[in-house]
C-alpha positions in Angstrom: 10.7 -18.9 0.4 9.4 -16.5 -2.7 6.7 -16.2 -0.7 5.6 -13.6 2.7 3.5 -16.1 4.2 3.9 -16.0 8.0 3.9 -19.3 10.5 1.4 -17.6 13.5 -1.5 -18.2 14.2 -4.4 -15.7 12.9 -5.0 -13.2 15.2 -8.3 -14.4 17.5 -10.5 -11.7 17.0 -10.2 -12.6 13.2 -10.6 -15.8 13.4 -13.9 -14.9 16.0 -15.2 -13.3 13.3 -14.8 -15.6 10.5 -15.8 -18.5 12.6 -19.3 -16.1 13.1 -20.2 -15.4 9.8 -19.8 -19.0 8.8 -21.5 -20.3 11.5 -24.4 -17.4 10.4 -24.4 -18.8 6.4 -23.3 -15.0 6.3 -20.9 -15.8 2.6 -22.8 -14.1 0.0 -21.7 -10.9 -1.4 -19.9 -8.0 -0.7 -22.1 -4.8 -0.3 -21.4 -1.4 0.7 -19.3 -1.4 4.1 -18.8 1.9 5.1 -16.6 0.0 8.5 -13.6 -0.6 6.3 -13.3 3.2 5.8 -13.8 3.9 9.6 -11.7 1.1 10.9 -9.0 2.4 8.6 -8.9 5.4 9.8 -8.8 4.1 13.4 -5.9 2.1 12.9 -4.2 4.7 10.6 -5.3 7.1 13.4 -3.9 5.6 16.3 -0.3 4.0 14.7 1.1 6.8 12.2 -1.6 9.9 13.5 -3.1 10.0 10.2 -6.7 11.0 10.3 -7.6 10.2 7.1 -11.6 10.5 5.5 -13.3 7.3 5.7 -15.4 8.1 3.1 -12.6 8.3 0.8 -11.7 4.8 0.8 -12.6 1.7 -1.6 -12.9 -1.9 -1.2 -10.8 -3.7 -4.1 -9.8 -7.4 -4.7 -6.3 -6.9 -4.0 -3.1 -4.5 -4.3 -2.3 -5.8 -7.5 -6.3 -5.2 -9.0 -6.1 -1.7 -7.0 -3.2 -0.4 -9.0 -4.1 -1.7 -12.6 -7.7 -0.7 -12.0 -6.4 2.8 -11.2 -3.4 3.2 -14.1 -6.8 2.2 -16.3 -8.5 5.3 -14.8 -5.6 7.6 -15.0 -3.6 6.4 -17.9 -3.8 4.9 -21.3 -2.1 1.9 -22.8 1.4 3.6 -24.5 1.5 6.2 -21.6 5.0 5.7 -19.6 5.3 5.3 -16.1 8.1 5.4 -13.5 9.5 2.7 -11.0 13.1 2.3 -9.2 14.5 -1.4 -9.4 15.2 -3.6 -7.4 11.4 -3.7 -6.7 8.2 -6.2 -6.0 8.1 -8.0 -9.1 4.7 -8.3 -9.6 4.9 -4.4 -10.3 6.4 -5.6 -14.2 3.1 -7.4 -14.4 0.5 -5.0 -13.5 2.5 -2.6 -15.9 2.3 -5.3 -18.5 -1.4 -6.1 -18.2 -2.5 -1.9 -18.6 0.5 -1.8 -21.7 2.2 1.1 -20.4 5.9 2.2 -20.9 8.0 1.3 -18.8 10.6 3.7 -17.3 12.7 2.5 -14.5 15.3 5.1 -12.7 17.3 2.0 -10.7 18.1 2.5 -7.0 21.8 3.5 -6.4 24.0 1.0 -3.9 26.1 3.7 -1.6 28.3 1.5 0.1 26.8 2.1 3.5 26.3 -1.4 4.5 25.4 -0.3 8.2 23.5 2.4 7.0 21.5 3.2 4.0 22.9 1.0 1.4 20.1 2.5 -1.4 19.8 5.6 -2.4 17.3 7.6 -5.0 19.1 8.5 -8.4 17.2 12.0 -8.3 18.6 13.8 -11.2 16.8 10.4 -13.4 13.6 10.9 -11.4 13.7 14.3 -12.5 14.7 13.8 -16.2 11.9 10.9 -15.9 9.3 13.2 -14.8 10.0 16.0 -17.4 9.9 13.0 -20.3 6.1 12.7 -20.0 5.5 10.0 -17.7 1.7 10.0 -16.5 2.2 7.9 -13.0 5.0 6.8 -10.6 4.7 3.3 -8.6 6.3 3.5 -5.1 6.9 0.7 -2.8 6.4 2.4 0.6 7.8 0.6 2.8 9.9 -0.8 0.1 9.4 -4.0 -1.1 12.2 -5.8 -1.2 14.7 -3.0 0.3 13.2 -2.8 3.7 14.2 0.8 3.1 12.1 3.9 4.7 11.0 7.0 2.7 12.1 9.8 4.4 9.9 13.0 4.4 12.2 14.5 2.5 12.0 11.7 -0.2 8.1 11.7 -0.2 7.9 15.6 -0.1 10.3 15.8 -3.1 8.3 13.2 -4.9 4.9 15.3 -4.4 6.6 18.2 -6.2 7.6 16.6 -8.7 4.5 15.3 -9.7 2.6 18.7 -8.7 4.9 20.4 -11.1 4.6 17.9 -14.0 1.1 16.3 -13.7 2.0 13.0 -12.3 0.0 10.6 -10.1 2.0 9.0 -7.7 0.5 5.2 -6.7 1.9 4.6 -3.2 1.9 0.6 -2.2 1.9 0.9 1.5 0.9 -3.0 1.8 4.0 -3.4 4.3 3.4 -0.5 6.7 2.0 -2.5 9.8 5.2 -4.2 10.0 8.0 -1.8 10.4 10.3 -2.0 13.2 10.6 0.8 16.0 14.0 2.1 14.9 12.1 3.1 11.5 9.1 6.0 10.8 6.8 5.3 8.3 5.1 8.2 6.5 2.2 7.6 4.7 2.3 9.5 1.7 -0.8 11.3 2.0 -0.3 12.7 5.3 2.7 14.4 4.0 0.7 17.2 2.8 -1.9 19.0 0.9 0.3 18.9 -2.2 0.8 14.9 -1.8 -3.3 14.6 -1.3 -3.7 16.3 -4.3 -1.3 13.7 -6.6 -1.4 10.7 -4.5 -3.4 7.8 -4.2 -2.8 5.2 -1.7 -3.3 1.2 -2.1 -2.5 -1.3 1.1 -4.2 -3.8 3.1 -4.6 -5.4 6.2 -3.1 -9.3 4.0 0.7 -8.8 5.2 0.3 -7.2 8.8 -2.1 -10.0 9.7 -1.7 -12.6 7.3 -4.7 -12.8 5.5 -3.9 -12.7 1.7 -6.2 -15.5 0.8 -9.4 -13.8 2.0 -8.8 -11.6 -0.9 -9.5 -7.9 0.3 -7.3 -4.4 -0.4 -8.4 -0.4 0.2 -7.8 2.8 -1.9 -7.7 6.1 0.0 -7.3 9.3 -1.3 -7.4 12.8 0.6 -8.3 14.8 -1.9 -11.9 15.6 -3.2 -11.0 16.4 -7.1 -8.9 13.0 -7.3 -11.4 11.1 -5.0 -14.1 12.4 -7.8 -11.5 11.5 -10.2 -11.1 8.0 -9.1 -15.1 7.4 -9.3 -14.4 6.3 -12.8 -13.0 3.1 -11.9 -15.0 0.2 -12.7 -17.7 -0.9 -9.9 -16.3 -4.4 -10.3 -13.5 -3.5 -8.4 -15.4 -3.2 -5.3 -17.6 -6.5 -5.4 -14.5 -8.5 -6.7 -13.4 -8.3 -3.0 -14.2 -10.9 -0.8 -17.3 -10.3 1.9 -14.9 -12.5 4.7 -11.5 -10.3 3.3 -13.9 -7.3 4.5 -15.3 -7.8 7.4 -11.6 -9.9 8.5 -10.0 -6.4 7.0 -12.0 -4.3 9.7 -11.5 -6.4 12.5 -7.7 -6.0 11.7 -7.9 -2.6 12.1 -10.6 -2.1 14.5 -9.5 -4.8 17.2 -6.3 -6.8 15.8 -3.6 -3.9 17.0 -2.7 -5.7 20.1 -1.8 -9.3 18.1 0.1 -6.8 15.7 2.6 -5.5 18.6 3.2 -8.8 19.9 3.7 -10.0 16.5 6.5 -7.2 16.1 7.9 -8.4 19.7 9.0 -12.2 18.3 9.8 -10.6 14.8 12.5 -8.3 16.3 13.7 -11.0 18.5 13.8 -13.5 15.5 15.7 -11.1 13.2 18.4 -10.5 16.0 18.5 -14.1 16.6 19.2 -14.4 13.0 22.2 -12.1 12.7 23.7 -14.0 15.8 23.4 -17.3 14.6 
């Protein structure tokens, strides 16, 4: 149950692939693979009509390695950063493994069952911001909310950080899955002021269920933080898997259709659940 691990089968043109490259003795390293940035984009392209740079996105083992490889870029152990509770546990840990500060602004409950039952506690963000803090970890979808960013939200957060040197981390690992009734935003394509302070980290492991093959992306948009970001350590590139990779593109590049029917039988099943 503590677990997002889905009961469907894998989508075929994964498993095509997999069953190809293992068939081909193809399991040795990863190398450079410029398809994960164009199949990104594709995908990206076609679902939320962000047309992001392919050439600005890295191969990493996972979300988790993504974010603490980049707080080591961008921060130093005893630098604070910001988070709203309730969120992805795992969050605490990568915060614990790069020693940073915590500083957590909780979500606020409103009331609104029906509605929006969580709200942003913005005069904490704000006070957090102005304190010092050096990066701020968002859940986008959030993780385990369910709730949607507005633009508004998003827009506010890039100003914030604009106006007080902040880099904002944006876990989007839960974007391929949102319902129709609910717009998801990336954060970089909220504009140039969000390029310029954001960095995103996602994957293909929860829309297609395909954690184990071990395989996350960073994108940024902007060419100072994309020059920035060249500091993080090489390893975090070959520590993804070459089958996470090549299963990663063929996610995005072919594995759309198995999404949509996917989101068919989920929306059905959480309908189903309410009734019963």
């Amino acid at each position: 149950l503590p677990v997002a691990e889905m009961d469907y089968p894998v989508a075929e043109p994964i498993r095509a692939v997999l069953a190809e490259m293992v068939a081909n003795s193809d399991l040795g390293y990863l190398d450079s693979i410029p398809e994960l940035g164009l199949g990104f984009q594709k995908f990206s392209a076609e679902r939320w009509g962000w047309n992001l740079d392919p050439l600005q996105v890295r191969a990493a083992t996972d979300v988790g390695v993504a974010v603490v490889e980049i707080l080591r870029v961008f921060t130093k152990p005893g630098d604070s950063i910001l988070l709203s509770s309730p969120v992805y546990h795992n969050f605490y840990n990568w915060i614990k493994e790069t020693q940073l500060n915590l500083v957590d602004v909780p979500f606020e409950r409103t009331g609104d069952e029906a509605g929006n039952p969580w709200e942003m506690n913005w005069d904490g963000i704000e006070k957090a911001y102005a304190s010092g803090i050096k990066a701020h970890l968002i859940s986008n979808p959030h993780n385990p909310l369910g709730r949607m960013f507005s633009r508004e939200e998003l827009t506010r957060f890039a100003e914030l950080a604009h106006k007080y040197g902040v880099i904002v981390l944006s876990d989007e690992i839960h974007a391929p899955l949102t319902y129709e009734e609910s717009a998801f935003i990336p954060f970089l394509n909220i504009s140039p002021l969000a390029r310029e302070v954001g960095i995103t980290i996602t994957a293909a492991s929860k829309g297609w269920n395909i954690a184990g093959l071990k395989c996350a992306i960073i994108v940024t948009e902007d060419e100072k933080m994309h020059e920035r970001l060249n500091a993080i350590a090489p390893a975090t590139h070959y520590r993804a898997s070459l089958l996470g990779a090549f299963a990663t593109v063929t996610a995005f590049e072919e594995g759309e259709p198995w999404l949509n029917s996917l989101m068919v039988q989920m929306e059905i099943n959480r309908h189903l659940i309410s009734d019963l």
